[in-house]
C-alpha positions as CSV (number, residue, x, y, z in Angstrom):
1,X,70.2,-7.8,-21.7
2,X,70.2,-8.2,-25.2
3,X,68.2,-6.4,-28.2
4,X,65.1,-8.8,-27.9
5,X,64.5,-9.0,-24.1
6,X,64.2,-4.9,-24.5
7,X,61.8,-5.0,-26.7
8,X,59.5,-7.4,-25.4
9,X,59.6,-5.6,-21.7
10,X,58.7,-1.9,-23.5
11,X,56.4,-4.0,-25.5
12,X,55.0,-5.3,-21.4
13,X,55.5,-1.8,-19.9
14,X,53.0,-0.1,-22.8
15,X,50.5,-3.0,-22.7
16,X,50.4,-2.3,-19.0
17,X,50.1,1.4,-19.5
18,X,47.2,1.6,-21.5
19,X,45.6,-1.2,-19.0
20,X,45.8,1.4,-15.8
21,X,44.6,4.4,-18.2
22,X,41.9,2.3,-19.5
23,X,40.3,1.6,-15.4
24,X,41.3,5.2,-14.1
25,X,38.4,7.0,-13.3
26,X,38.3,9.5,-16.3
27,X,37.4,13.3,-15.3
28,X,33.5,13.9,-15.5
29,X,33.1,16.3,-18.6
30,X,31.5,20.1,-17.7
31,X,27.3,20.1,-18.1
32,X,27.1,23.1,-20.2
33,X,23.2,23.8,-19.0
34,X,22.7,27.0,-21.7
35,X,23.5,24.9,-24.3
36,X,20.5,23.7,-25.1
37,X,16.6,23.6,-23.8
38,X,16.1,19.6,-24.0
39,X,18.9,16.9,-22.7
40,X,19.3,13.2,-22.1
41,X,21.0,11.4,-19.4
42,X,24.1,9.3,-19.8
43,X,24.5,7.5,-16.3
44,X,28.0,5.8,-17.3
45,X,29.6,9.2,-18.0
46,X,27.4,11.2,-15.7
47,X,27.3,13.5,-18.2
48,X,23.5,15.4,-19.6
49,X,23.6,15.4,-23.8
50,X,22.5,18.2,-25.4
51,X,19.6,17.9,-27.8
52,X,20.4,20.4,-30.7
53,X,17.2,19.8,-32.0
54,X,14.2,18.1,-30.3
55,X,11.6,15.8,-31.7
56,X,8.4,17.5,-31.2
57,X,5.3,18.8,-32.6
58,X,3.8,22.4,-32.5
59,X,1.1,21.7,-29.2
60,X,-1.8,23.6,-31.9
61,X,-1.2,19.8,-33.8
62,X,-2.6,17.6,-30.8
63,X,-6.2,16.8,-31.3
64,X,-8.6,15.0,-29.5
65,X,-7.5,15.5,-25.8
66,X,-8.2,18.9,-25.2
67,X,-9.0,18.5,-21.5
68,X,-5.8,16.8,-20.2
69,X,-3.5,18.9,-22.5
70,X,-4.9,21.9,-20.2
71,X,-4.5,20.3,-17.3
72,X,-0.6,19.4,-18.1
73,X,-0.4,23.1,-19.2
74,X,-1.4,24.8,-16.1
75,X,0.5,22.0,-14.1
76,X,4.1,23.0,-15.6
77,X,3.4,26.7,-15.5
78,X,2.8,26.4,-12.8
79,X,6.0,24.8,-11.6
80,X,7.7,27.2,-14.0
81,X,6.7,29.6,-11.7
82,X,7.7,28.6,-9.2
83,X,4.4,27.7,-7.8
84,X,3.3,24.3,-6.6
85,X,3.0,21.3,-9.2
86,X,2.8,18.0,-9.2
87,X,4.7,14.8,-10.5
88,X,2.6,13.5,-13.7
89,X,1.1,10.1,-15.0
90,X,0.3,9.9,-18.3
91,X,-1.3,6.5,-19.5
92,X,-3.6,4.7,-21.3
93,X,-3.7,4.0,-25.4
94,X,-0.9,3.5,-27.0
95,X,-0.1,6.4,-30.1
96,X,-2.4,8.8,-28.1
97,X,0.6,11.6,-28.1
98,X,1.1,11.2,-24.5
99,X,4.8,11.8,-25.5
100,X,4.3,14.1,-27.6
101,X,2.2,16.4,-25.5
102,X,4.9,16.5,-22.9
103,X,7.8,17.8,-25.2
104,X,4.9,20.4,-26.5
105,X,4.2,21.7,-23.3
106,X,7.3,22.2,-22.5
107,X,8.7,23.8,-25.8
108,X,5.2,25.8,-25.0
109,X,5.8,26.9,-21.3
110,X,9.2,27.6,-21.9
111,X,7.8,30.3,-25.1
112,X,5.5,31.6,-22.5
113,X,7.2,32.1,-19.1
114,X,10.1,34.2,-18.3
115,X,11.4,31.5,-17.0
116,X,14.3,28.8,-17.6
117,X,13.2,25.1,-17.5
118,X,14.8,22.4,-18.9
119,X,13.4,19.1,-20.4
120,X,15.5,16.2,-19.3
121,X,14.8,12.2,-21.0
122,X,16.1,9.3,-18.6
123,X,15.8,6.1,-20.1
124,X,13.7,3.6,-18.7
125,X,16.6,1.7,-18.0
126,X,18.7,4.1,-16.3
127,X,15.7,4.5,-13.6
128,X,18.3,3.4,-10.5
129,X,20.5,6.3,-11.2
130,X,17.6,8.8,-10.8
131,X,19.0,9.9,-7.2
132,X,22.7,10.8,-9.0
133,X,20.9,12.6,-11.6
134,X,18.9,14.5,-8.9
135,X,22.4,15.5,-7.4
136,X,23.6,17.3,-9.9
137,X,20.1,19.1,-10.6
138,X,19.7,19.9,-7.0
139,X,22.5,22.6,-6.8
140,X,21.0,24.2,-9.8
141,X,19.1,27.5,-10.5
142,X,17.3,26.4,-13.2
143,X,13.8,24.3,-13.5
144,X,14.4,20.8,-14.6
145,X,11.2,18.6,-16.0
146,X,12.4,15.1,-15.6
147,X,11.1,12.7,-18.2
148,X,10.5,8.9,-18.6
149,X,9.0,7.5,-21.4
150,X,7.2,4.1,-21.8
151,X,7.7,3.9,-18.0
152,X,6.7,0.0,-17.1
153,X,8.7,-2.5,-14.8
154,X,8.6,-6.2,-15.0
155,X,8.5,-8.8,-12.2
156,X,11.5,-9.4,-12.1
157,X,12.8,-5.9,-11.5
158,X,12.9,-3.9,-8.4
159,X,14.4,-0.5,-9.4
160,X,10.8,0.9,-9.2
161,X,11.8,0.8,-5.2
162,X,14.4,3.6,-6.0
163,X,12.0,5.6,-8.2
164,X,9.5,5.7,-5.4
165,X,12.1,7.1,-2.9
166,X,13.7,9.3,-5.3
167,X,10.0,11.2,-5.8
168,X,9.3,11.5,-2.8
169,X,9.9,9.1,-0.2
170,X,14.1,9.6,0.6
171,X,15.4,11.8,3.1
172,X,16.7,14.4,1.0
173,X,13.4,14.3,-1.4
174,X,12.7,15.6,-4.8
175,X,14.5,18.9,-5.3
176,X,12.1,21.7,-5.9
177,X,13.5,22.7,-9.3
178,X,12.6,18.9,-10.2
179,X,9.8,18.0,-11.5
180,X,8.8,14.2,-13.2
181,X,6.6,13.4,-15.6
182,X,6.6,9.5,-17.4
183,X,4.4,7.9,-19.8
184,X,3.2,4.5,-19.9
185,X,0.5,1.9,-21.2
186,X,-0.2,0.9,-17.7
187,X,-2.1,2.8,-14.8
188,X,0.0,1.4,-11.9
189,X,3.1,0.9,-13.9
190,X,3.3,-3.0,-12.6
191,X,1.9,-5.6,-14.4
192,X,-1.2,-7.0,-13.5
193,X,-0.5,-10.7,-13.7
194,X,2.7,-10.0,-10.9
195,X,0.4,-7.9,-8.8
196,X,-2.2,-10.8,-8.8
197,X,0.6,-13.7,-8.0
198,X,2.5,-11.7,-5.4
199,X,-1.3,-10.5,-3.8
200,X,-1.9,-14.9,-3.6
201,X,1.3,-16.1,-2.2
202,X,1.5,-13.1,0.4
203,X,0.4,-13.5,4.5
204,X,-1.2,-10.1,3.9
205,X,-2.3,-9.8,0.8
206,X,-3.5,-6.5,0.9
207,X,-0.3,-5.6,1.8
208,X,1.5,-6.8,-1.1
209,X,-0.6,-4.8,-3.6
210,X,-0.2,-1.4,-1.5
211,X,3.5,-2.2,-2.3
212,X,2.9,-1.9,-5.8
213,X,0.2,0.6,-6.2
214,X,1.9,3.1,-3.4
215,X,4.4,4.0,-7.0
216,X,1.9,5.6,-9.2
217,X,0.6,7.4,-5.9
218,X,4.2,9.0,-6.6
219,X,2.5,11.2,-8.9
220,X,-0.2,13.6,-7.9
221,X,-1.6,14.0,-11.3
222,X,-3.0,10.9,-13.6
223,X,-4.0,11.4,-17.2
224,X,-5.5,9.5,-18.9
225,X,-5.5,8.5,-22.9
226,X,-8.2,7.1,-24.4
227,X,-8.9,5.6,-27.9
228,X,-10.4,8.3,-30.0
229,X,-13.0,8.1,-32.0
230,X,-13.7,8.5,-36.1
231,X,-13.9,12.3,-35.1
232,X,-11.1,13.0,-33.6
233,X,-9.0,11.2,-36.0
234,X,-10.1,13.1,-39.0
235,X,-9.6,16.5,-37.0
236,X,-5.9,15.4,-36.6
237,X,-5.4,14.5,-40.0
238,X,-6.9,17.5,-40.6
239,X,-4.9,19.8,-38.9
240,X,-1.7,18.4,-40.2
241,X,-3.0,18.1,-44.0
242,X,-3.9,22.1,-43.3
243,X,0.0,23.1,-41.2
244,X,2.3,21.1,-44.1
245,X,0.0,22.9,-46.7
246,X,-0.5,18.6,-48.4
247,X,-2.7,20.1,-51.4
248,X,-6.0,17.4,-52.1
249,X,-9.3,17.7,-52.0
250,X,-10.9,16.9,-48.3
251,X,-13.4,14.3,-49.3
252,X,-10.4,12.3,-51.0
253,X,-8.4,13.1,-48.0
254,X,-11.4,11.4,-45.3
255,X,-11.6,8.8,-47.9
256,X,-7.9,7.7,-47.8
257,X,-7.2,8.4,-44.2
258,X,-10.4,6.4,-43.1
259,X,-8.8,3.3,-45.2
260,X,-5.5,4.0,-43.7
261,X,-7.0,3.4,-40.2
262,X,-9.0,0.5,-41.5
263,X,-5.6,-1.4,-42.5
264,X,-3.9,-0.5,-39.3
265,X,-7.0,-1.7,-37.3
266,X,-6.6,1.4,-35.3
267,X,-7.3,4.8,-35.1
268,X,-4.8,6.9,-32.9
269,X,-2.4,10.3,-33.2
270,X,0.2,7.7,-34.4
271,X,-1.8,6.7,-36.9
272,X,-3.0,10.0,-38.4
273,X,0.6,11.1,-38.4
274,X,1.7,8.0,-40.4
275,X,-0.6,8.5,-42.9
276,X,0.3,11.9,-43.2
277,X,3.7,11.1,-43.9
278,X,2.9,8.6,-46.7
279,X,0.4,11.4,-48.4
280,X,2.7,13.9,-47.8
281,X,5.4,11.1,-49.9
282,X,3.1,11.0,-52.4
283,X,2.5,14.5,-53.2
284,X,6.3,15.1,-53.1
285,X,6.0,17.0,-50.2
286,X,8.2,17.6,-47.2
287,X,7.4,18.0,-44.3
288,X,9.2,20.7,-42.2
């Protein structure tokens, strides 16, 4: 065997050594759960990622829905307590802090209970590996707040099937250190144009739309988010011109925030936090 044959079979051998690395299964890294007091879920390395530092708002900044930000509070102390809670719905306007309020509660429960909960993001997409998730939380001491965000499933997709046995419909159910709570733009998290076409075409079609409506029953609690009014946009402005200490007079301040809206065509939390940040730009300000 000559000089060159050699060569090219090492050159085959390493080729095909990197090959069986590269599809044996590769050891599942340790979930280090005191890392950190927020986490998202990887599916394809079954692994939790810590969240050094969460996106979130001090709860004292959320105007203008007073009455379902008690309700949520009571809720997860609840559950923090080890008391009875339920899975949560939040929907309705879009930039209403429905995401928002659930980070704040929890950053506010945890401050408040002598107790150790979790907040855990799974992505939309990575609904159908809910029940592996659930696995690993199940054999755990701590509390877990599961969390979906912009929660919504087309026609075409049927992993809201395994979301609705995960909850509360599989054999094992939802662990009672788990709690969920998801946000979306839609009350029955199904649009309404599949729900219509599936009710027409159906033997039964009364059947068809308990099908789709028996997944938001999943949650035992549904809040709501309205639009707010002119009111309740200024007092959110407001509140965040008075916490990042943004220096200007409060009749120039309703003046420009009002005009803000006006070019938006909307008035939401969203909105009163964008213009915020573009004041708060102007003024050379940071915000912190």
């Amino acid at each position: 065997m000559n000089e060159t044959t050699l060569n090219k079979i090492m050159s085959e051998l390493e080729l095909l050594r990197k090959a069986v690395q590269s599809i044996a299964p590769k050891a599942k890294k340790e979930i280090n759960f005191q890392s950190a007091d927020c986490f998202v879920w990887s599916p394809t390395s079954s692994f939790l990622q810590p969240v050094a530092d969460p996106n979130r708002i001090n709860i004292g900044l959320i105007k203008g829905v007073d009455h379902v930000r008690d309700i949520l509070i009571d809720n997860t102390e609840r559950f923090a307590d080890g008391l009875p809670a339920n899975n949560t719905l939040l929907w309705g306007a879009r930039g209403m802090g429905k995401s928002s309020l659930v980070k704040s509660v929890h950053a506010h429960t945890a401050a408040n209970r002598n107790a150790e909960i979790k907040l855990i993001e799974i992505h939309r997409e990575d609904i159908d590996t809910l029940p592996e998730l659930l696995n690993i939380l199940r054999a755990q001491d701590t509390r877990f707040i599961l969390f979906c965000d912009d929660l919504s499933f087309d026609h075409d997709d049927t992993s809201y099937k395994s979301l609705k046995a995960a909850l509360d419909g599989g054999i094992e159910g939802r662990p009672d250190n788990v709690i969920f709570y998801a946000t979306s733009n839609r009350r029955h998290l199904l649009p309404r144009n599949m729900m219509e076409n599936e009710s027409s075409t159906a033997i039964n079609p009364h059947e068809s739309v308990e099908e789709k409506v028996s997944l938001s029953d999943r949650f035992g609690l549904w809040l709501g988010f309205h639009k707010c009014n002119q009111d309740d946009y200024l007092s959110m402005v407001y509140g965040y011109a008075e916490h990042f200490n943004l220096e200007i007079d409060k009749d120039s301040l309703k003046a420009q925030s009002l005009e803000w809206a006006t070019t938006r065509g909307s008035r939401s939390g969203r909105v009163a936090w964008q213009f915020t940040q573009d004041l708060a730009g102007r003024l050379g300000k940071k915000l912190s």
